[in-house]
Structures are given as C-alpha cells and as structure tokens.
One Martini backbone bead per residue (centre of mass of N, CA, C, O) as a GRO file, in nm:
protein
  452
    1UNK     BB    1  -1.062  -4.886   7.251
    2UNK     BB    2  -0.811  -4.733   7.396
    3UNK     BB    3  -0.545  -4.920   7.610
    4UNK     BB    4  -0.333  -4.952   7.846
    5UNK     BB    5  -0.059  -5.168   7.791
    6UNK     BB    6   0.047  -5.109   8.095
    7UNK     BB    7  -0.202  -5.266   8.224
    8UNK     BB    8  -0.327  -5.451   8.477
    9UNK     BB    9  -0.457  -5.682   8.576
   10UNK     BB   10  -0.657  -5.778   8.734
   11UNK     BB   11  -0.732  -5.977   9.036
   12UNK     BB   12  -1.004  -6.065   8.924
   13UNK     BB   13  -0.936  -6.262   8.689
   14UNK     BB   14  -0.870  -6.121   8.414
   15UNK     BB   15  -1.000  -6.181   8.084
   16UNK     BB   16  -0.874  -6.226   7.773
   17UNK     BB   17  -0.854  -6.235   7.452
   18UNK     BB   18  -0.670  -6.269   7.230
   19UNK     BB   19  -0.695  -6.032   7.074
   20UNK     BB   20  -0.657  -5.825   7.321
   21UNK     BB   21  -0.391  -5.930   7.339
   22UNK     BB   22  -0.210  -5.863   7.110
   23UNK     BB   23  -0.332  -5.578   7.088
   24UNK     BB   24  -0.168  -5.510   7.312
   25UNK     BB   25   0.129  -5.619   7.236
   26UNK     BB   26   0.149  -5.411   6.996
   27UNK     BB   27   0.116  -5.166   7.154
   28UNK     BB   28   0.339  -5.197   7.311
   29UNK     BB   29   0.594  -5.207   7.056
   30UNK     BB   30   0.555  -4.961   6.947
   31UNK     BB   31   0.620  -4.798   7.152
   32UNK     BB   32   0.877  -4.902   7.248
   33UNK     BB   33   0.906  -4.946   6.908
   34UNK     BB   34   0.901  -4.722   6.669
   35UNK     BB   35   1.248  -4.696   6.610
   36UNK     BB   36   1.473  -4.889   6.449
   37UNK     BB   37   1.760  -5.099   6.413
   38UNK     BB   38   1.867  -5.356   6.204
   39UNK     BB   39   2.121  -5.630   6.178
   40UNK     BB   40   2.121  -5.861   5.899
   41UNK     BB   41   2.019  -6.185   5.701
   42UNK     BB   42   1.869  -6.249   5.417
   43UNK     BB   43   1.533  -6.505   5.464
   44UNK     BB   44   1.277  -6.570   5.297
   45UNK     BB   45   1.227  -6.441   5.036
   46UNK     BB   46   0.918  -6.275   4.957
   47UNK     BB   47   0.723  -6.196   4.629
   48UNK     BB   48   0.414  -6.076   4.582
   49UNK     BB   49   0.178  -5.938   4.392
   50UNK     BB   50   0.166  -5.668   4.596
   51UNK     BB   51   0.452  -5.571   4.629
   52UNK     BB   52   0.531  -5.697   4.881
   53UNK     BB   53   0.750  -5.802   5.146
   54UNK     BB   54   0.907  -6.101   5.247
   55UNK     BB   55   1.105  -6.162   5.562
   56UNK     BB   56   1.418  -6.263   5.693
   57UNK     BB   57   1.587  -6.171   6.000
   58UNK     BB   58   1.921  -6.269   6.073
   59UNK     BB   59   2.186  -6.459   6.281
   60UNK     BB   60   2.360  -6.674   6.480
   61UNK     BB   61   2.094  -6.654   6.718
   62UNK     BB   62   1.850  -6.505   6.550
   63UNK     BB   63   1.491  -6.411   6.447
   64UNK     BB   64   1.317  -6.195   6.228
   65UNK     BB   65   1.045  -6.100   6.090
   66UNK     BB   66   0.954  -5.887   5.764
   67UNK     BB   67   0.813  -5.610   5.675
   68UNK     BB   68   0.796  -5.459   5.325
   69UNK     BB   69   0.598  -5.210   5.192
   70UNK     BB   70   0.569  -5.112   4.843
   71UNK     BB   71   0.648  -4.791   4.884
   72UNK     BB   72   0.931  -4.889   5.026
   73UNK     BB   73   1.022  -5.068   4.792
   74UNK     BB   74   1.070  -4.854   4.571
   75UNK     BB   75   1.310  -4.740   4.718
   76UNK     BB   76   1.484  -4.979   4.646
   77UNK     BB   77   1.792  -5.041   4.479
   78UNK     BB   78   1.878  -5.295   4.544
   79UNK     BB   79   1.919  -5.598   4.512
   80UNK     BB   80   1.708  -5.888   4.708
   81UNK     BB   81   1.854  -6.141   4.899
   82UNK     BB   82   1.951  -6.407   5.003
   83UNK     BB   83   2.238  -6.336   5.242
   84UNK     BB   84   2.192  -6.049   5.241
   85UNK     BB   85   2.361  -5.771   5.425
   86UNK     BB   86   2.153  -5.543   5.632
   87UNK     BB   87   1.990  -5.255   5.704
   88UNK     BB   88   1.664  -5.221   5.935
   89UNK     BB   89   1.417  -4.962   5.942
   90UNK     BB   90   1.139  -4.967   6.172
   91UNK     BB   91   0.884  -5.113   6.361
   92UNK     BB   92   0.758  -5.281   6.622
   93UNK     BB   93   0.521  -5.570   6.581
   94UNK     BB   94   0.209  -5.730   6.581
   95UNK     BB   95   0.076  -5.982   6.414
   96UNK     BB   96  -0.277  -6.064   6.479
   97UNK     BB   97  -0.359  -6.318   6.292
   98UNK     BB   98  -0.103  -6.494   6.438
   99UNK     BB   99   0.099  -6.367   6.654
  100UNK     BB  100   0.334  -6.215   6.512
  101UNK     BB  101   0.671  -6.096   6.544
  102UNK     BB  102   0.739  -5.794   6.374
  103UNK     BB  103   0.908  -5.597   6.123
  104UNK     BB  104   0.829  -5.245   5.984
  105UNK     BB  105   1.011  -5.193   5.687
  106UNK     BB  106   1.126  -4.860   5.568
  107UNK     BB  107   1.435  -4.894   5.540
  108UNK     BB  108   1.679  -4.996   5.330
  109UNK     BB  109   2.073  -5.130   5.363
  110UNK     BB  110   2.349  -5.173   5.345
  111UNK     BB  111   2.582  -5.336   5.514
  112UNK     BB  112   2.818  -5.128   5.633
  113UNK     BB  113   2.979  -5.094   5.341
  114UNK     BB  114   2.767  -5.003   5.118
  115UNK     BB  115   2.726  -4.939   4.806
  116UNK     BB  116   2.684  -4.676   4.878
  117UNK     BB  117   2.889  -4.572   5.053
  118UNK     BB  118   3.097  -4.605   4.872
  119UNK     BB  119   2.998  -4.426   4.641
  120UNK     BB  120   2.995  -4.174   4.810
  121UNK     BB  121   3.293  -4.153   4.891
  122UNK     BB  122   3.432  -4.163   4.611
  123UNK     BB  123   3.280  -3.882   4.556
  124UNK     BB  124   3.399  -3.737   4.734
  125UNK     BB  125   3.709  -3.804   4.697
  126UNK     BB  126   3.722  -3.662   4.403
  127UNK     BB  127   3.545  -3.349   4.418
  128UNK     BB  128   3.763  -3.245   4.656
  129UNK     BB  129   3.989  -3.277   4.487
  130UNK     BB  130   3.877  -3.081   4.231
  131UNK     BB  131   3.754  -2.835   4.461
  132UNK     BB  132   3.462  -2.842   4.500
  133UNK     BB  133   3.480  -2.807   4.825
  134UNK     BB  134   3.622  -2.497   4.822
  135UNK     BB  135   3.572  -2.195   4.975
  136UNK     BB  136   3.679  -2.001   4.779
  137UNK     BB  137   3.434  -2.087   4.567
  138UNK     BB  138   3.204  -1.955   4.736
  139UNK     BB  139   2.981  -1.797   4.798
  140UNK     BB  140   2.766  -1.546   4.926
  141UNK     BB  141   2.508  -1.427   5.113
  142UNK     BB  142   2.265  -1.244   5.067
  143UNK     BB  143   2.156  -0.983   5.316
  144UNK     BB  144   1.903  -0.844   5.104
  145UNK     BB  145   1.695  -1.038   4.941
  146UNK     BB  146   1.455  -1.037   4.695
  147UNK     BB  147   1.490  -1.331   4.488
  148UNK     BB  148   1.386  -1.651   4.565
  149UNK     BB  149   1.493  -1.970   4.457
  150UNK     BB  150   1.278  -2.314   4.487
  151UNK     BB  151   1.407  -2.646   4.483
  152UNK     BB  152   1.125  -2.901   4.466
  153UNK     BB  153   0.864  -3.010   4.595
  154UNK     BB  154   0.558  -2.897   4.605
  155UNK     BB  155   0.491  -3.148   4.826
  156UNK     BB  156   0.467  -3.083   5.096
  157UNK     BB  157   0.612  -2.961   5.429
  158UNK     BB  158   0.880  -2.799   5.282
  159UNK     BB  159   0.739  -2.587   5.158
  160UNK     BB  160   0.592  -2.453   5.396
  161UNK     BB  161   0.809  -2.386   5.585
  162UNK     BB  162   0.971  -2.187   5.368
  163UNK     BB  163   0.706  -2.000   5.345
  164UNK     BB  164   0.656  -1.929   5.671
  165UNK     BB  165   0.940  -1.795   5.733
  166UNK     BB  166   0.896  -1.586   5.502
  167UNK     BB  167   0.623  -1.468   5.635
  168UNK     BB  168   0.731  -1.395   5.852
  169UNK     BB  169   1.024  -1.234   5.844
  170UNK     BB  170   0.996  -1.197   5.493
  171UNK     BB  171   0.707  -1.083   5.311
  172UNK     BB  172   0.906  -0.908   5.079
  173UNK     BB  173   0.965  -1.177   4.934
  174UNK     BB  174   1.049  -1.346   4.678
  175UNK     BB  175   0.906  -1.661   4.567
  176UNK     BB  176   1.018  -1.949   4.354
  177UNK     BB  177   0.903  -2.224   4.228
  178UNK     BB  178   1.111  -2.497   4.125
  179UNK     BB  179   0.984  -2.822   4.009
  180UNK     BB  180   1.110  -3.132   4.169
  181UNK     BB  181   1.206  -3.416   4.195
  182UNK     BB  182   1.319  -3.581   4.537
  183UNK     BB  183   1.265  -3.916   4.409
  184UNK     BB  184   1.421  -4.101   4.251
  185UNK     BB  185   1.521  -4.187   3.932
  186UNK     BB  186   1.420  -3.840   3.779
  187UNK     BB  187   1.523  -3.657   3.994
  188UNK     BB  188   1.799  -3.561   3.888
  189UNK     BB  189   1.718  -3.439   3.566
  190UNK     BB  190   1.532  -3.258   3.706
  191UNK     BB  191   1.707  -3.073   3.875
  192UNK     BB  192   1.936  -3.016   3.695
  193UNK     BB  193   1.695  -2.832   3.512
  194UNK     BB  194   1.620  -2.645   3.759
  195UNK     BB  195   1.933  -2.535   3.801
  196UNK     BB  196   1.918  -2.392   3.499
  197UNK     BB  197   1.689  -2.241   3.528
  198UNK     BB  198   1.713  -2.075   3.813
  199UNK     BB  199   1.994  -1.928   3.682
  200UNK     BB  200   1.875  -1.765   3.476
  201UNK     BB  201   1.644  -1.583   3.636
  202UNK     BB  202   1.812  -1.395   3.882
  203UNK     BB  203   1.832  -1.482   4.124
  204UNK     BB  204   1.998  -1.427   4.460
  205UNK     BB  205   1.896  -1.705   4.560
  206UNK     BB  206   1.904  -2.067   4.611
  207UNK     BB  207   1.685  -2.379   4.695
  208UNK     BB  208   1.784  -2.674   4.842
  209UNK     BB  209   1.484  -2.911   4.905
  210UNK     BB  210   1.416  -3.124   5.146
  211UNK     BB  211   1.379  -3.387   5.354
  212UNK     BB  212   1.354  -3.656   5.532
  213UNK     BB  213   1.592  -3.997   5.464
  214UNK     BB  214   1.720  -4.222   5.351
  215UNK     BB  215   1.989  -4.287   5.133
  216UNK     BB  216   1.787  -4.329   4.906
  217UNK     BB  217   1.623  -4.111   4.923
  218UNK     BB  218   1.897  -3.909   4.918
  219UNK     BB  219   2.061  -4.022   4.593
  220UNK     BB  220   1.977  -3.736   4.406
  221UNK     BB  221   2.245  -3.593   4.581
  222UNK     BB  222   2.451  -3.727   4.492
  223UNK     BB  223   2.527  -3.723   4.212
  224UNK     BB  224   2.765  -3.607   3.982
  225UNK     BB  225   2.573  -3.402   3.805
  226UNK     BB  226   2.443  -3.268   4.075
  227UNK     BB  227   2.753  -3.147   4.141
  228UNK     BB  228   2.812  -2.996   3.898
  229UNK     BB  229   2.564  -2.793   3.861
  230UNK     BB  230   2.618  -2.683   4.121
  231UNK     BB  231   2.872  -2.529   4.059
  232UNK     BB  232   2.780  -2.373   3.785
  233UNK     BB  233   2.668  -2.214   3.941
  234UNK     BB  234   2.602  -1.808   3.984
  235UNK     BB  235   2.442  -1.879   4.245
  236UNK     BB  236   2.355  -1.891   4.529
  237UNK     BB  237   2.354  -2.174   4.778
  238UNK     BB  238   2.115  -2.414   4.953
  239UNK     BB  239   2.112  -2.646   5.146
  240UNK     BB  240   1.845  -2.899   5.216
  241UNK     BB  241   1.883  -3.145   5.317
  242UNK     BB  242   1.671  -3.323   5.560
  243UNK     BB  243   1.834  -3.356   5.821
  244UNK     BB  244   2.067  -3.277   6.020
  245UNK     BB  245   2.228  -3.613   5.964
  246UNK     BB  246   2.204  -3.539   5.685
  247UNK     BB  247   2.452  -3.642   5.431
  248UNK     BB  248   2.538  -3.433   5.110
  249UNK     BB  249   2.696  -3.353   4.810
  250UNK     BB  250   2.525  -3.097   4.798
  251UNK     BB  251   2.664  -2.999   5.069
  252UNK     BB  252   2.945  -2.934   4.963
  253UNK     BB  253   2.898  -2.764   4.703
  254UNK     BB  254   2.757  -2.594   4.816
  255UNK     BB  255   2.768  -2.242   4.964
  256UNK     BB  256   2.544  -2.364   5.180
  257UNK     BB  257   2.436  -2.543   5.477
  258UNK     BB  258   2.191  -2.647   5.595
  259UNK     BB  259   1.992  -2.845   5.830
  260UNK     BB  260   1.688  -2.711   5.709
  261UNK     BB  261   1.470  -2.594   5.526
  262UNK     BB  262   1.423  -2.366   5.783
  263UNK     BB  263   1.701  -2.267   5.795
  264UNK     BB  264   1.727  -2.174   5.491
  265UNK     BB  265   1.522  -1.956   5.533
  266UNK     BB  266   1.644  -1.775   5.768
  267UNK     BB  267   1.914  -1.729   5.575
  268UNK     BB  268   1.757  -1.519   5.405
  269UNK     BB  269   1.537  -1.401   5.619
  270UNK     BB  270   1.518  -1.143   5.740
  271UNK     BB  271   1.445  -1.023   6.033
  272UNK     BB  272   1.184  -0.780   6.085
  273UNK     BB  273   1.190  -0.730   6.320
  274UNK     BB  274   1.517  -0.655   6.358
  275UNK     BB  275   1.524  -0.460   6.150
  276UNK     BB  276   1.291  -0.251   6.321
  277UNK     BB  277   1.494  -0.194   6.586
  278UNK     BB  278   1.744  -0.130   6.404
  279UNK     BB  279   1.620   0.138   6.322
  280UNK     BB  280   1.558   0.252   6.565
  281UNK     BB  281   1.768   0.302   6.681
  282UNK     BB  282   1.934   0.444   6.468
  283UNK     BB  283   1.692   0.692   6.523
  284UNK     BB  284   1.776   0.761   6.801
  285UNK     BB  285   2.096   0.813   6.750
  286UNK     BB  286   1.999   1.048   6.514
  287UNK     BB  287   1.883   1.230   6.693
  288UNK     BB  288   2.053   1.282   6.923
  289UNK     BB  289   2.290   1.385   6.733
  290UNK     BB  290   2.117   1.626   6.630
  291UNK     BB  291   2.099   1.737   6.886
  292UNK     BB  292   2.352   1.793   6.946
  293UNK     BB  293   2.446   1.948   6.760
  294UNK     BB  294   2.255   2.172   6.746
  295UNK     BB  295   2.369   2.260   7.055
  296UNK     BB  296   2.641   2.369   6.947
  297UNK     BB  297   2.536   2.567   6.705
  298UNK     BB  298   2.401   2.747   6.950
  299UNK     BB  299   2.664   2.837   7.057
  300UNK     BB  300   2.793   2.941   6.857
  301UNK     BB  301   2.587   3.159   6.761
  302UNK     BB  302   2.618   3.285   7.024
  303UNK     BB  303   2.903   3.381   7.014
  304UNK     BB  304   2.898   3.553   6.734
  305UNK     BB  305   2.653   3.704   6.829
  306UNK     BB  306   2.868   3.891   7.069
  307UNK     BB  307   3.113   3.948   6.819
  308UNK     BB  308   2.938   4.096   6.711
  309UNK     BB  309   2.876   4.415   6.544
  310UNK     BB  310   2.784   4.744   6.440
  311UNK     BB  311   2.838   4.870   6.112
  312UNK     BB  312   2.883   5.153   6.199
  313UNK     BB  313   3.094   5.119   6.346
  314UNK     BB  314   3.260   4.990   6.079
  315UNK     BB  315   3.245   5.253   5.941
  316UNK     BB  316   3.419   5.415   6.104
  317UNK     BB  317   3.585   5.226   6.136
  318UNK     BB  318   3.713   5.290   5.806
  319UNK     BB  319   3.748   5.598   5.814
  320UNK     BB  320   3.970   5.649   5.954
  321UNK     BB  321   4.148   5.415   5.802
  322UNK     BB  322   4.146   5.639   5.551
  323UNK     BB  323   4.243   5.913   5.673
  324UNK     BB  324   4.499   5.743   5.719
  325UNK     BB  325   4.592   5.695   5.467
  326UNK     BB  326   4.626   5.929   5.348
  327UNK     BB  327   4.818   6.119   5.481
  328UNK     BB  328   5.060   5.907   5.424
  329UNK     BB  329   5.035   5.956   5.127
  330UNK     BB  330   5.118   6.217   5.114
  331UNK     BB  331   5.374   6.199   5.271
  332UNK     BB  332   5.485   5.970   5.052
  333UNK     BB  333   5.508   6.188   4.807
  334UNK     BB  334   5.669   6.406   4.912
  335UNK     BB  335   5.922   6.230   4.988
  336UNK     BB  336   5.965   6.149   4.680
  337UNK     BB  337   5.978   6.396   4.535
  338UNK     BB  338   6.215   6.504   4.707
  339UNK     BB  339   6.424   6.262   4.590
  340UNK     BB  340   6.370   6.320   4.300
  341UNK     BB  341   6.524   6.622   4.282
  342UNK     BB  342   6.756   6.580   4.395
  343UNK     BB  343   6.849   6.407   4.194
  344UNK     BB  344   6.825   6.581   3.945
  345UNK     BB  345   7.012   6.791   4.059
  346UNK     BB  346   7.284   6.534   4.077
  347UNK     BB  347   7.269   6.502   3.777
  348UNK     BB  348   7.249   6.818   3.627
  349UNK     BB  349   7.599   6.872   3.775
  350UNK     BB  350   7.748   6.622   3.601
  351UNK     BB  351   7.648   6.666   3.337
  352UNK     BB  352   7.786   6.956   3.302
  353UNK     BB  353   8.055   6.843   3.384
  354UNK     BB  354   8.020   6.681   3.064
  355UNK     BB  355   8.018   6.866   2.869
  356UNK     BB  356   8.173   6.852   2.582
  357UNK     BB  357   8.277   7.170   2.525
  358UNK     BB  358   8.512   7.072   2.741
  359UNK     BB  359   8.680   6.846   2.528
  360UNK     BB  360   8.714   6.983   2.247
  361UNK     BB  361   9.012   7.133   2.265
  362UNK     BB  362   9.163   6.893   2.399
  363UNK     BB  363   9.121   6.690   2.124
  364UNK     BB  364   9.221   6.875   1.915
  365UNK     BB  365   9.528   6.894   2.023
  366UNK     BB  366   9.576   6.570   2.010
  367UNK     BB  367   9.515   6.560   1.730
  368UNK     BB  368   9.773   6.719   1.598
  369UNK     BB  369   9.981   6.540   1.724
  370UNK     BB  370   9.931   6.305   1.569
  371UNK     BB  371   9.910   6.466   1.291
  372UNK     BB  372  10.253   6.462   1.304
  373UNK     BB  373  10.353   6.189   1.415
  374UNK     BB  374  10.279   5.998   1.198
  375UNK     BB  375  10.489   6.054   0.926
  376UNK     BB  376  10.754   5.981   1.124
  377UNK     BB  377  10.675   5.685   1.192
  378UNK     BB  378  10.634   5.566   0.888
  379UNK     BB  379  10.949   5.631   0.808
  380UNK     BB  380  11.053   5.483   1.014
  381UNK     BB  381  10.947   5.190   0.957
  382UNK     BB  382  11.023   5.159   0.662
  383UNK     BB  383  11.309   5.166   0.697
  384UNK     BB  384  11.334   4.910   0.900
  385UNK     BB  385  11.194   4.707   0.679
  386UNK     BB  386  11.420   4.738   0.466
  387UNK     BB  387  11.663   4.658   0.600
  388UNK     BB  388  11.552   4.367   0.695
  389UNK     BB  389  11.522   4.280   0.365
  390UNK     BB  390  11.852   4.319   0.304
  391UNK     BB  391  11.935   4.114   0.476
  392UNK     BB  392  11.797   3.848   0.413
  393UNK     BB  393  11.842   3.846   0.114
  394UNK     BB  394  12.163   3.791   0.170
  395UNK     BB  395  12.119   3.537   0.310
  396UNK     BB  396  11.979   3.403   0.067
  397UNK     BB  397  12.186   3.420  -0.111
  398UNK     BB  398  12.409   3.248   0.026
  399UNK     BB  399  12.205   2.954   0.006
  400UNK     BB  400  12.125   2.975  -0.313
  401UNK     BB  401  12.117   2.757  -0.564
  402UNK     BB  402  12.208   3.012  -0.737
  403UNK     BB  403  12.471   3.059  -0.639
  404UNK     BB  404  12.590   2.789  -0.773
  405UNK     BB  405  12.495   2.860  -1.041
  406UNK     BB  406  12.689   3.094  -1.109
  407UNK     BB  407  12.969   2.915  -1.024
  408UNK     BB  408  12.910   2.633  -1.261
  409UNK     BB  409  12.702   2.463  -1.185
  410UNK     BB  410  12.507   2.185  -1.147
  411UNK     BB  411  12.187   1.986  -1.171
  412UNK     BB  412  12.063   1.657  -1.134
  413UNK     BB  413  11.761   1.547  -1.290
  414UNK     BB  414  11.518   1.348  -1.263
  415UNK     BB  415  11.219   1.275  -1.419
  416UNK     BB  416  11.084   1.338  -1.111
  417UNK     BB  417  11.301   1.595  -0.998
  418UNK     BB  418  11.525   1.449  -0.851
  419UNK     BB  419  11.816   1.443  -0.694
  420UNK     BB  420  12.120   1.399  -0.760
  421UNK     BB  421  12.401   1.277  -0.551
  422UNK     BB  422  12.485   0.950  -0.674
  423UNK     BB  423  12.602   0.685  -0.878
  424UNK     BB  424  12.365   0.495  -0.773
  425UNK     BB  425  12.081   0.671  -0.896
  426UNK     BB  426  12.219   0.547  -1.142
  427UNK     BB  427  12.157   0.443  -1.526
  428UNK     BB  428  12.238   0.309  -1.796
  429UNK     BB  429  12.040   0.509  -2.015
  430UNK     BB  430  11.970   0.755  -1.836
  431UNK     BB  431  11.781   1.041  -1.842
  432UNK     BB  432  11.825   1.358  -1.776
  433UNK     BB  433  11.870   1.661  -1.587
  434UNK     BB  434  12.085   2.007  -1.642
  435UNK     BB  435  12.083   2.272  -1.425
  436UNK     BB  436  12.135   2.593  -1.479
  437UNK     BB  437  12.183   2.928  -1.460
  438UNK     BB  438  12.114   2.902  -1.785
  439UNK     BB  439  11.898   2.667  -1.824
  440UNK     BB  440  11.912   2.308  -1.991
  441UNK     BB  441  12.013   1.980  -1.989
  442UNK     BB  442  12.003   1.650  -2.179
  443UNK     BB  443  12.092   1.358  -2.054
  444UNK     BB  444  12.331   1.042  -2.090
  445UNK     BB  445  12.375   0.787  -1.945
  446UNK     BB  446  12.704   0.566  -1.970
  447UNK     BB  447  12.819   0.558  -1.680
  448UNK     BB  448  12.850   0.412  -1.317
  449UNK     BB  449  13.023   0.543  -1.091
  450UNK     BB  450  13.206   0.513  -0.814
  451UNK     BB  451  13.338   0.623  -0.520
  452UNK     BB  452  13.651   0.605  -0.361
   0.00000   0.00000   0.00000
C-alpha cells in the first residue's frame, strides 16, 4: 500500500526493513524529479540481448547510472559509444534490487550543438534563402471550411482530441483521416505519400498533426522531403506538430502553424456556439431596422394618404381646365387666320402692283429703240477696227524682212535654216540657201573673208 515518502519515522524507533526503505526512498526520487534533463558524457555502455542499454553518464566531479529500455532506444538516431557526450531526459528512480540510485532515460540527443540540431539548422536556412518560409506565398484558413483532411497516426490521442474539438465546435464539418506513420524511419515516406493523397482529394485544408516528443521523435517533420511536399501542395495546411516549445522545418512551410494539435482543430473549426449568437444578433438587428424602416414607411403612406384628393374632384379640375384650354384654341385660330387675310390681302395688292401687263409696252418701247441703235452701233465699230488694221499692217510692212527683200536683198541660211550674220559663221565649200524676194538660191562658199 502506497505511504507518504516524506512521512516521518516515528519517535517509538520505527524500523523499517531495506525494502521498505529502497521502497520509500524511490518514492521520494520520483516524486521530485519526475522529469529532468542532464548533459554527460557517455561510459560503461553496455547493450544485452533484451534490447535495454545501460550506461553510466559522468562529468569531471560525478557520474549516475542510467537505464534506457528498449522502447525508447529504438528511436535514437545516432550510434551511441563510450565518450559520446548527450543531452539525457528521463525520471530520478532507484533500483530497489540493489539500491542503486539510477536515471531511466526517455529521450537522449546529443549535447550542445549535436548532429541533428545542426542538421535542423542548416536545413532551415537553406529553405529560408530558398523562400520556402516566405509569407507571401502562405495561402489563408478557409473562414467556414466543408472538409478538413487529417493526416495523423490512427492511434493516439492526437486523432481524438482534434475530432473532440471539431465535435463540440463545429460538428457539421466532414473530416477525414489520411494515415500515417508518425515517427521513425518509414515515417517520412508515409507522410509525403499521405500529403500527396490528401491534396488530390480537394480539402478545403489539411492538418498535419502529431504529439509532443524529443527532437528524435518528430524528426521525420525536419526532413527536407517532407518540406518541398509541403510547399507543393495547393491545399492551405496547418502544422500542429509536437507541444508549444516544440518546433519543426514542417511548421516554418505549413501556411499556418498551431501549437497543439487542439488548437490546430479551434483554427479551422468555428465555434458553432458563436456562430449562433452572431447569427441571433444580426437578427435582432435585422428584425430592429425592419421595424424602423416600417414605421418610416407607414408615415410616409399617410402623408401621402393625407395629399390624396378624390378622382371626381381631379376630374372636375381637369374638364375646366379642358373647356380653358378649347376657348384659348378658338382665340388663337381667329387670331391667326385674321393675320393670315391680312396678309394675302397685303401681298394680292404687291402682286397686281407687278403684274406684267403693265410694264410691256415701256419694254416694247425699248426693245425698238435698241433694234435702230444696233446696225449704227456695228458699222461704226467695224469702220473703227478696219482702220486700225490698216494702221498695223502699215507698220507692219515698214518692219518686214519681206519689204527689204523687195529692195534687192536676200538672207543667207545655213543648212538648219539660222541666218547667217558674219562671215565667221561660214566655212569654205559650205553650201548656203539665198532667199530673195521671189524664190532662192544654193550657193557655196568659195573664200569666207572677215570684215575690216
């Protein structure tokens, strides 16, 4: 039966027997160092046959036992050796068959800047320069998501808590599991096949969704694989990966990181409770302005109800205004057809004023004195235009190489008919033409002589 380990011995010289203390003195250890953390360097490894490791982890001043079972050494990554210095998390407890007080190590990592942290880091600030962490290319959580795929582990109660909260929250959304392993060597595998499957199926959003565990358990979200996958999908994912302080390359790629795979459930499932009371608001709001918007409505119809007259009435004004408008009409035609007589007589009156008959004998009249003025007119212009030809021609003989070739000259022309001037223009034996008064003659040059 379980006994308070800080309970005291009584005065009356309580004994206890070695197990009883062994017993008590375990209780105590655990109770107080449920869980720690402790860097050593690795000596006295021994691995027997049932798969448990046993090793002691010692400093420069001290050194402790420790047990890791089998269990939890198959998911240590790294070879472990004496010298080996780690990072050692498990319960203080002590081995009652011996009394021997011992660490039983859950998680071991190697110490200070060990292989896979260095590893984490370098991949993270490859796909960093690379963009993959970028937000412009994050997509957004659909705000009223239809169908959430989940891809998880079947068992566990990581699958349970994120179909409780969408059961309380939001239990009209479909959700569908893509299984898959979540740790250990074929994990990756699995996971981008499960990533690859679950985009194709047309989810509104994908979580990715696992417990919390050491960086060894959920280093198959670090793989570089398994974040170009991620990146490639065109569904919007939410990582939920380990516990708050755990974090993986899958949560910088995710478009949205929960901390919990329960939150990761809160983020994608609206709370239906919520959602009915804004939903009763806006309807309160809507009932309100129907109100208000009626009651505008019914004043407006009785101002209008009051501006109403009745038809007989508008019948009555509108046959007056019927029998005014008629009497204006008749004013207005006698008015028009009296300027319209005016008028005809006012131009009856030009007209008779202009009428032919009265202006054809002053035109016969005129039209005779014009047929006598006419054959004056043209003899004495024809006198007028024969003397003037005559005065021409006159001046015209006094200039005419025709009235010098009558006084006895000729022209002499060169073959292509220009006149000859001086007796440079001629060459010995060139034949000329002599034109006289009556007729021509072909000469040629015998001497051709300049003038002195």
């Amino acid at each position: 039966m379980y006994s308070d380990p800080f309970q005291r011995l009584g005065l009356d010289r309580e004994v206890l027997t070695v197990s009883q203390l062994n017993q008590r003195a375990r209780q105590l250890l655990e109770d107080v160092f449920p869980q720690v953390w402790v860097e050593g360097e690795i000596s006295n490894l021994a691995r027997p046959s049932s798969g448990h490791l046993y090793f002691t982890l010692k400093d420069a001043g001290a050194q402790v036992r420790c047990a890791l079972f089998r269990g939890n050494a198959a998911r240590v990554r790294q070879a472990l050796r004496d010298g080996l210095a780690v990072r050692a998390r498990g319960r203080v407890s002590l081995y009652e068959g011996r009394g021997d007080y011992q660490l039983i190590v859950d998680t071991l990592e190697p110490a200070g800047d060990g292989a896979l942290r260095l590893a984490f880091e370098a991949l993270r600030e490859q796909l960093a320069a690379e963009g993959l962490f970028a937000e412009e290319r994050k997509r957004t959580l659909p705000a009223h998501p239809r169908r959430v795929g989940i891809i998880s582990s079947p068992s566990g109660a990581v699958i349970r808590d994120i179909v409780s909260v969408f059961a309380r929250r939001a239990p009209h959304i479909e959700l569908t599991l893509i299984p898959s392993a979540v740790q250990g060597h074929e994990a990756t595998a699995q996971l981008v096949r499960a990533l690859a499957l679950a985009d194709a199926q047309g989810f509104d959003a994908l979580v990715l969704a696992r417990g919390g565990g050491s960086l060894e358990d959920l280093w198959c979200f670090n793989e570089e694989v398994l974040a170009r996958a991620i990146a490639a999908c065109s569904t919007p994912i939410v990582s939920a990966v380990g516990h708050e302080t755990d974090v993986t390359i899958a949560d910088f790629v995710a478009d949205v990181r929960a901390p919990t795979p329960s939150a990761a459930a809160e983020l994608l499932a609206p709370d239906t409770q919520a959602l009915r009371q804004r939903l009763a608001d806006l309807q309160a709001r809507l009932q309100r302005r129907l109100r208000q918007q009626l009651s505008q409505y019914q004043q407006q119809l009785d101002a209008l109800t009051r501006r109403l007259r009745h038809p007989g009435e508008r019948l009555h004004q509108q046959a007056q205004r019927l029998d005014e408008l008629e009497l204006r009409l008749q004013r207005a035609l006698l008015s028009h057809q009296q300027r319209r007589q005016q008028s005809l007589d006012s131009l009856s009156a030009r007209l008779h004023a202009q009428h032919p008959a009265r202006a054809l004998p002053q035109a016969h009249q005129r039209l005779h004195a014009l047929a006598a003025r006419l054959p004056r007119a043209m003899q004495a212009l024809l006198r007028q235009r024969q003397q003037q030809l005559q005065a021409s021609a006159q001046t015209l003989q006094a200039v005419s190489p025709l009235a010098t070739l009558a006084r006895g000259y000729s022209i002499l022309l060169d073959a292509d008919g220009r006149a000859i001037r001086q007796s440079s223009d001629t060459q010995p034996g060139q034949q000329l033409t002599a034109r006289l008064q009556h007729g021509t003659l072909t000469i040629r040059v015998e001497k051709a002589e300049p003038s002195a």
